[in-house]
N, C-alpha and C positions, 0 to 999 in steps of 0.2 A: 514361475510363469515365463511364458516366450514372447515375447513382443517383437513388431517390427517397427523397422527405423520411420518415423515419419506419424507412429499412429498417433490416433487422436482417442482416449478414451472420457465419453461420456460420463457425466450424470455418476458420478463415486462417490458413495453415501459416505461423509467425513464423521457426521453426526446428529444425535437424534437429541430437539430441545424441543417440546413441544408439538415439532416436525421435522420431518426430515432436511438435513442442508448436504449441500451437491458439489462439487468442484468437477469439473472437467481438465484432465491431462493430456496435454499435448507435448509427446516425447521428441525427442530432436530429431531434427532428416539428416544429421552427420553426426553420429556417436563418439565424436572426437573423445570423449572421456568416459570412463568406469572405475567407479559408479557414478553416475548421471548427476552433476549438481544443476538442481532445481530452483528458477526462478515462479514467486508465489505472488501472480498478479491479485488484487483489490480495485473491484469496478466501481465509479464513479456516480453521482447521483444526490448529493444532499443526506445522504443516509436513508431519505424517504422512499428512493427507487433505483431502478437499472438493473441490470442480470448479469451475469457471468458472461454473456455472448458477444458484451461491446469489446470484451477482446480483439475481438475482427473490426472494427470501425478505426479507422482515420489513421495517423501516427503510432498509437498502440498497436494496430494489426502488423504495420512496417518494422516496428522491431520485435515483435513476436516472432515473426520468419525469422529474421537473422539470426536472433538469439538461435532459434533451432538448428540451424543452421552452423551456428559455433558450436555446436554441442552440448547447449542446455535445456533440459526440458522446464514448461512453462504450463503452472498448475493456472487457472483461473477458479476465481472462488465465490459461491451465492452464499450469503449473510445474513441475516436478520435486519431489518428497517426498522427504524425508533417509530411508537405509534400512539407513545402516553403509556403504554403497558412494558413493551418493550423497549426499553430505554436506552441511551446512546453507550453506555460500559458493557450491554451484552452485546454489543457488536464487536465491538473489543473483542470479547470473550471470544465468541465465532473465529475472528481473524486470529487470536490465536491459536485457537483450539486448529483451525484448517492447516496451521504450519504445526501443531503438536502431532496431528493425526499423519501429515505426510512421513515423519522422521520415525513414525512409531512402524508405517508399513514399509518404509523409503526399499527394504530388501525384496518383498516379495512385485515392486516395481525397477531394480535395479538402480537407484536413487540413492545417493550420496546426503545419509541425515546430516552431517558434519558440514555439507557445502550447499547454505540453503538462503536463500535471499530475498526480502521483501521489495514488491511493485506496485503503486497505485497511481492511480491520477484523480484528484480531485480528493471527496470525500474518503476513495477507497486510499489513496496516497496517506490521510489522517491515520486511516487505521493502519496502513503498512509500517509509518512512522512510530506508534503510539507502540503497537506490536511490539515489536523491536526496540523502542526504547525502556519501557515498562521490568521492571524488577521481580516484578509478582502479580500475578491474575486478579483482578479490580472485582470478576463476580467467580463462583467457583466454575472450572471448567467441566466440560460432557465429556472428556477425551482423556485417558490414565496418559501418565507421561512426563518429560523432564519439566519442572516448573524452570528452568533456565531455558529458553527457546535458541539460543548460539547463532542470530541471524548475522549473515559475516559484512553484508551489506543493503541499504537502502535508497529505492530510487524513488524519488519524489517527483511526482507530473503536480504543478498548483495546487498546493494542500493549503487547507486551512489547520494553518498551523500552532492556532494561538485563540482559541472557543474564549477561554477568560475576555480577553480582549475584543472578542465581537459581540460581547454583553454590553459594549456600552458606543451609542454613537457617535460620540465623541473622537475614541479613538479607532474605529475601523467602519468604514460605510458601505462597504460593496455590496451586489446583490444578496450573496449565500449570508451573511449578517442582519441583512436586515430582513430577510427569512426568518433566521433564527431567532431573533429578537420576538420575532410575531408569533413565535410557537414553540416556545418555550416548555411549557406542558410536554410536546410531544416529544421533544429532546432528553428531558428529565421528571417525566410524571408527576410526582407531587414533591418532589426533591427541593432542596433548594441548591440551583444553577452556582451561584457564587460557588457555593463549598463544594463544588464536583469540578466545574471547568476546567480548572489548574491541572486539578490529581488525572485527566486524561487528555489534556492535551502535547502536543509532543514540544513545542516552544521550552515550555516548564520542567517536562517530564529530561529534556536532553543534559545529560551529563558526563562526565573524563569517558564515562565506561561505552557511550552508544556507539553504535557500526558506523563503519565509513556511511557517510550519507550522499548523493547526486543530487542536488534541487535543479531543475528545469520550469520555466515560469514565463509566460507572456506579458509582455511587459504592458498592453495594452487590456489585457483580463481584468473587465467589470464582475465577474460574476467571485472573483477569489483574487483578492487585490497583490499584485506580485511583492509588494511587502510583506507578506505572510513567509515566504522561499526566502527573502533577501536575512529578514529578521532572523531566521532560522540559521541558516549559512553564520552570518555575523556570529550568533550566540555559539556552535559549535567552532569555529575558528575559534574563539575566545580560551573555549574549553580544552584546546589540543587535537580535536577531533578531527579524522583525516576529510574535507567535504569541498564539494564544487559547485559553484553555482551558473547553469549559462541561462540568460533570459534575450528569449525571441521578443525583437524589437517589434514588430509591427502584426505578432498573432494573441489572441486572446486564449479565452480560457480552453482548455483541453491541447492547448497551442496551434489552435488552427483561427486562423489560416495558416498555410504553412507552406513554403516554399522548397521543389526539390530538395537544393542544396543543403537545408534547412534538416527536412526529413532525414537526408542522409546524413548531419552532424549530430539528431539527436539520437538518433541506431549508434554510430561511432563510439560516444561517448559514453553512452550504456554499455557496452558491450565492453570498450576498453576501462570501465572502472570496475564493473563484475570480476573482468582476467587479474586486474591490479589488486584490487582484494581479495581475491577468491583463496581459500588457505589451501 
């Protein structure tokens, strides 16, 4: 297929569960590389909401361009929502399945499978984390394809990075926990939360083997307390894992507010640890 520099392809059926799920590709406006290594955005929301389209909102849309701009294209991805039927491990599933599906077509888009990198902020940063750190598919996948996913790195916008630990109020109180706490059901249907939480969250799941990881975190974020990014950073340092952590002083969650200067160090720094890990 022929493509041109800059396009934006809609609505690309990744996979069918139920119904159909969607990713929109946004290929780079400077083709600096061939084949194209692809950044695989994860939209934000509690699990219970959001679309693919907040790609374009706030700080996320800001380093969207650039990335394309350096030369990588930038998949955004629609997911499944937990609903009591739909439980929080098929979203997993989804987030994998969206980065299994890109490496399976990566040629007939000009896409480098080998150089492929998870993005989220918020809940979708959980799965881009979980993704990427995960051994093996939690429910079976819709998508044929490597069960080793080879994500070469991850960027973390305020993840909840630690579900086990926002089961109890005790130790973690912020908004998105004490959600959860109150809908529990819709998290994990008739499961029991204890014996799930750990096996998908990425705190737990992180070991010698995960990708270079980026945590970015407001250090003023009620709704995903920046202990979640700090814990995270701490446990992979420990482990040997190559990871960075910068937390904006005076923005909350999604890291806004956010100041020029600001905006322009969290582009920099995405950009320069994707070039720094990129194989």
């Amino acid at each position: 297929m022929n493509f041109m520099s800059g396009q934006i392809l809609r609505d690309i059926e990744y996979k069918h569960a139920g119904r159909s799920l969607f990713l929109d590709l946004y290929l780079p406006t400077n083709p600096a590389f061939f084949p194209i290594p692809v950044v695989v955005f994860f939209h934000g929301g509690g699990f219970v909401s959001g679309n693919k389209a907040m790609i374009r909102h706030g700080t996320t849309e800001h380093t969207m361009m650039f990335l394309r701009d350096t030369g990588f294209a930038v998949a955004s991805v629609q997911y499944r929502f937990v609903d009591g039927t739909t439980v929080i491990p098929k979203s997993i599933t989804d987030a994998r399945d969206a980065i299994r599906f890109l490496k399976k077509v990566a040629s007939d888009y000009d896409l480098d499978r080998e150089r492929v990198a998870a993005w989220g902020s918020s809940a979708g940063a959980s799965l881009a984390l979980t993704a990427a750190y995960l051994k093996e598919d939690l429910t079976p996948p819709d998508v044929e394809g490597d069960g080793d996913l080879n994500i070469f790195s991850v960027i973390n916008i305020n993840a909840a990075t630690d579900l086990y630990r926002s089961l109890y109020k005790e130790q973690l109180d912020d908004d998105f926990s004490e959600y959860y706490r109150d809908h529990l059901s819709l998290y994990y249907g008739k499961e029991d939360p204890q014996a799930i939480a750990q096996i998908i969250s990425p705190y737990h799941l992180a070991s010698s083997a995960a990708p270079p990881t980026l945590s970015m975190h407001g250090s003023k974020d009620k709704i995903v307390d920046m202990s979640e990014s700090v814990r995270l950073h701490e446990k992979l340092t420990e482990l040997g894992v190559p990871t960075e952590l910068y937390l904006l002083p005076d923005s909350g969650h999604s890291l806004l507010p956010v100041k020029p200067d600001e905006e322009e160090e969290i582009t920099r720094r995405t950009i320069d640890f994707l070039l720094k890990y990129m194989p």
